[in-house]
PASEBA-1860 file (N, C-alpha, C; in nm, 3 decimals):
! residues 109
1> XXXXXXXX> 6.127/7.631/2.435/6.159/7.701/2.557/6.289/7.647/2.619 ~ 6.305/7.502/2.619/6.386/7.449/2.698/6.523/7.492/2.620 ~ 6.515/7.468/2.451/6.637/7.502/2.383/6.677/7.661/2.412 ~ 6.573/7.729/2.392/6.646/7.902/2.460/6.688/7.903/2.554 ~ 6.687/7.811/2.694/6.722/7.843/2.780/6.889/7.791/2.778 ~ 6.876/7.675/2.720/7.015/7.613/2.702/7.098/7.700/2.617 ~ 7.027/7.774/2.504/7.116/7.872/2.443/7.216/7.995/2.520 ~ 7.087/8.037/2.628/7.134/8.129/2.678/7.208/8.064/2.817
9> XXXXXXXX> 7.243/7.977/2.877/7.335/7.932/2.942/7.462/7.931/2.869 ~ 7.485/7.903/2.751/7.583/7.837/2.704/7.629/8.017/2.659 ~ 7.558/8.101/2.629/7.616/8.201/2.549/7.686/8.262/2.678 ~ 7.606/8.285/2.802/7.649/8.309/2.917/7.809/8.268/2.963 ~ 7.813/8.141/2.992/7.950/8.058/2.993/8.024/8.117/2.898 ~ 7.977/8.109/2.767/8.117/8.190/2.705/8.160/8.332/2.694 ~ 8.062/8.414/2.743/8.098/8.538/2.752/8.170/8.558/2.864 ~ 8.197/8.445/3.012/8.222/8.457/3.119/8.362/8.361/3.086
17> XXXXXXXX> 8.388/8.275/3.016/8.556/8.269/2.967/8.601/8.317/2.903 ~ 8.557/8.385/2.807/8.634/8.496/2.737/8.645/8.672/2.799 ~ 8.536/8.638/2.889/8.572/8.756/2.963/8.691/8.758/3.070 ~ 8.717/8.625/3.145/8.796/8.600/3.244/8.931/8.622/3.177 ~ 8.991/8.745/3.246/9.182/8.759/3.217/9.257/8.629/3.251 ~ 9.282/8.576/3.138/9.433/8.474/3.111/9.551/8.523/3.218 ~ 9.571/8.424/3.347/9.661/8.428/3.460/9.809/8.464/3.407 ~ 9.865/8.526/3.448/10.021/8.475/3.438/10.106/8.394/3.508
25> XXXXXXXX> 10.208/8.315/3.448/10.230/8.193/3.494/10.354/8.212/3.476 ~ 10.481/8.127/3.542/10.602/8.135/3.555/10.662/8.061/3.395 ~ 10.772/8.054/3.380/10.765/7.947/3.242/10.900/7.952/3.253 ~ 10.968/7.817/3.278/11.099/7.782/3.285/11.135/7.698/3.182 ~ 11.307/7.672/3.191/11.336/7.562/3.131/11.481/7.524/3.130 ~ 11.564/7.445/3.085/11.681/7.404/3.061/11.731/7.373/2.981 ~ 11.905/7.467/2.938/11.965/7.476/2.794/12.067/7.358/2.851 ~ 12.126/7.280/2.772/12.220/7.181/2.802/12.290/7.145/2.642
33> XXXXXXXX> 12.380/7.072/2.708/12.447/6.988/2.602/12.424/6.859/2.613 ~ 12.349/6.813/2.423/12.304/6.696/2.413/12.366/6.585/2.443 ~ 12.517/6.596/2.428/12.599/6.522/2.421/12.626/6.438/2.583 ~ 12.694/6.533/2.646/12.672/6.594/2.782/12.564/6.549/2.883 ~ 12.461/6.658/2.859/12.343/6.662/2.921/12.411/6.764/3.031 ~ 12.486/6.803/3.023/12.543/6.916/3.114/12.475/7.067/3.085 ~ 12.417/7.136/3.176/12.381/7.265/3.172/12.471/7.374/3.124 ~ 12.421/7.500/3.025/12.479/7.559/2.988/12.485/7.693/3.052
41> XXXXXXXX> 12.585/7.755/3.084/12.539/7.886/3.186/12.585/7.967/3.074 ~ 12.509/8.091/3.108/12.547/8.201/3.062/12.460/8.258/2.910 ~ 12.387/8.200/2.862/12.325/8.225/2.704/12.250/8.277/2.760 ~ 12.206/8.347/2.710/12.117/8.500/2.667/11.938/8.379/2.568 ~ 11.849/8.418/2.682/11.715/8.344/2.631/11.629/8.448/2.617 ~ 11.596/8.431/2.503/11.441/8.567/2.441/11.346/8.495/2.424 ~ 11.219/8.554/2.472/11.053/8.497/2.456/11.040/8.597/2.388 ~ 10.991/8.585/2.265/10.939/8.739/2.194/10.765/8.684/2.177
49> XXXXXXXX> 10.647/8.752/2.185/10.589/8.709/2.189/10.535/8.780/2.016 ~ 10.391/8.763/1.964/10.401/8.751/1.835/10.387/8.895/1.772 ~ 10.423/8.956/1.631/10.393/9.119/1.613/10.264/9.119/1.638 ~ 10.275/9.265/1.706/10.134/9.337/1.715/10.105/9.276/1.830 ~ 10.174/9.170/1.872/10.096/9.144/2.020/10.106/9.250/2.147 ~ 10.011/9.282/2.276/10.036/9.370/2.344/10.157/9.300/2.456 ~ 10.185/9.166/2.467/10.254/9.125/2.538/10.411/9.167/2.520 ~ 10.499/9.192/2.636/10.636/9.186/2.617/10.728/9.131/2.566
57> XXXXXXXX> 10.876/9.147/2.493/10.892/9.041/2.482/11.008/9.017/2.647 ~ 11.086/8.891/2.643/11.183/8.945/2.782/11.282/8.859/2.723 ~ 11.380/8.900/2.845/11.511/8.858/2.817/11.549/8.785/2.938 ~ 11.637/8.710/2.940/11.724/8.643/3.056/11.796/8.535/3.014 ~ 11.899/8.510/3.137/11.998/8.425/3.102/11.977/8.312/3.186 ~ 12.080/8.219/3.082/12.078/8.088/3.207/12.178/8.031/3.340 ~ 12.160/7.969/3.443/12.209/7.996/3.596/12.335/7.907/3.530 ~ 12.401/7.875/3.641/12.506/7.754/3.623/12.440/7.638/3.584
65> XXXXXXXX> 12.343/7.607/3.597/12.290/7.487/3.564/12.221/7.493/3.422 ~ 12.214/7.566/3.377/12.148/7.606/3.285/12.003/7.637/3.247 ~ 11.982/7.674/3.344/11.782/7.695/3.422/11.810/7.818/3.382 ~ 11.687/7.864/3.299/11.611/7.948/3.267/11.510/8.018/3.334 ~ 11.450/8.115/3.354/11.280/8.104/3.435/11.223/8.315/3.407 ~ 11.114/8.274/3.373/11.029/8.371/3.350/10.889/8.395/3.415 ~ 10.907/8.527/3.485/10.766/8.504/3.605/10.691/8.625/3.535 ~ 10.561/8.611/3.550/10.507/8.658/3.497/10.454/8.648/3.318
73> XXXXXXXX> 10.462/8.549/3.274/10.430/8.496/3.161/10.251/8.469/3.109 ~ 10.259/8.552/3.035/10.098/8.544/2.954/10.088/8.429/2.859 ~ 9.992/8.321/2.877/9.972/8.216/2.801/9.951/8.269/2.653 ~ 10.020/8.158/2.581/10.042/8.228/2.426/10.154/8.190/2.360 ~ 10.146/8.226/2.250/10.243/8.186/2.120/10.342/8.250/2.126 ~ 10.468/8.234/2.171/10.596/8.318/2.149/10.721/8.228/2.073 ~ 10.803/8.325/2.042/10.945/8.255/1.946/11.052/8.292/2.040 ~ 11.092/8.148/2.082/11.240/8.148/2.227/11.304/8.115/2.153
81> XXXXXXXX> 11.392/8.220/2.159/11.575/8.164/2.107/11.678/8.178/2.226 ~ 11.755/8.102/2.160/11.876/8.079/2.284/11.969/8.159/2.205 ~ 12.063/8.268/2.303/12.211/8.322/2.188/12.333/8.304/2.297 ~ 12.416/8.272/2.202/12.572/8.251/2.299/12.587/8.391/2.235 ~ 12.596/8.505/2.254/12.679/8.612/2.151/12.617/8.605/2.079 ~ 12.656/8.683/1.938/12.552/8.722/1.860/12.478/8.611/1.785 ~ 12.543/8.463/1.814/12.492/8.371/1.756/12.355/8.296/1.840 ~ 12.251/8.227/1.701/12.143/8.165/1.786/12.154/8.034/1.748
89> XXXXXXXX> 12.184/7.977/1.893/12.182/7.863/1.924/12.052/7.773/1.891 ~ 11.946/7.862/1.899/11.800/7.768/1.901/11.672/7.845/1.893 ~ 11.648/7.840/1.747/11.526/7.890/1.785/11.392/7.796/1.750 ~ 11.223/7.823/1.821/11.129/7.768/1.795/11.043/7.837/1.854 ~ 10.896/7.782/1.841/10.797/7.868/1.897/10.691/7.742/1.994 ~ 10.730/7.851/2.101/10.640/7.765/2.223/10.493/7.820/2.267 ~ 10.409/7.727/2.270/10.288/7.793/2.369/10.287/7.743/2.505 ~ 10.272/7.880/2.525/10.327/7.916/2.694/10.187/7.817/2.760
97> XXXXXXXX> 10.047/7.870/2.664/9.948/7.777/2.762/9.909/7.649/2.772 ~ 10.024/7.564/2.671/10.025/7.436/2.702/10.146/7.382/2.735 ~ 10.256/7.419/2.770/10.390/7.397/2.842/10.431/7.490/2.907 ~ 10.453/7.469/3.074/10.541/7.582/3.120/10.673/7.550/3.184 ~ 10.745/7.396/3.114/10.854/7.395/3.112/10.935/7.330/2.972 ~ 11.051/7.377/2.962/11.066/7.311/2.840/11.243/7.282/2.843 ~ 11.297/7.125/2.802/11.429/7.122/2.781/11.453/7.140/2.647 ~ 11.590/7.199/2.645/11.677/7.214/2.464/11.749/7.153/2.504
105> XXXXX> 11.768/7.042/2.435/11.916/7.015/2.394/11.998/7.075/2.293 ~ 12.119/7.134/2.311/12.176/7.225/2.196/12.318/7.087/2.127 ~ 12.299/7.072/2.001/12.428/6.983/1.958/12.500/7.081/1.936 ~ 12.621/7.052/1.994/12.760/7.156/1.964/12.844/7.094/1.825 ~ 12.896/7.170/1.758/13.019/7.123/1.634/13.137/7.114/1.652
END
């Protein structure tokens, strides 16, 4: 008796976090030079989030300082690249629901 009841608590709880909608959350960060450590303005930053996902992907650039920031962000697996022009400075894949800030250092040639 006692184990059914614990079963059905526990099945409960998880039907009630997987039912609960994943928040959206802001998700920033900063492009710089390694060398430096000086902010980079102006690059073009993409969150693409993964195929087939229903999420967006977005775009934006970075300030004079080289701050980034994305509001409205669904926790999850996406691929951020940095582009000066048609070139990519940086790419990798971040999860949004365990970092919602992140520095690049970019080495220049």
């Amino acid at each position: 008796m006692f184990r059914n009841a614990t079963i059905m608590v526990f099945l409960g709880c998880l039907i009630v976090v997987l039912a609960y909608p994943q928040t959206a959350k802001s998700f920033t960060g900063r492009v710089f030079d390694a060398q430096t450590k000086r902010g980079i303005e102006n690059l073009e930053i993409k969150l693409r989030p993964p195929s087939g996902s229903k999420f967006p992907s977005m775009i934006g650039n970075t300030d004079q300082r080289g701050v980034f920031r994305f509001s409205q962000v669904r926790p999850g697996r996406y691929l951020l690249e940095v582009h000066q022009g048609p070139y990519v400075l940086y790419r990798a894949e971040t999860d949004t629901s365990r970092v919602d800030t992140l520095d690049i250092p970019i080495h220049r040639r």
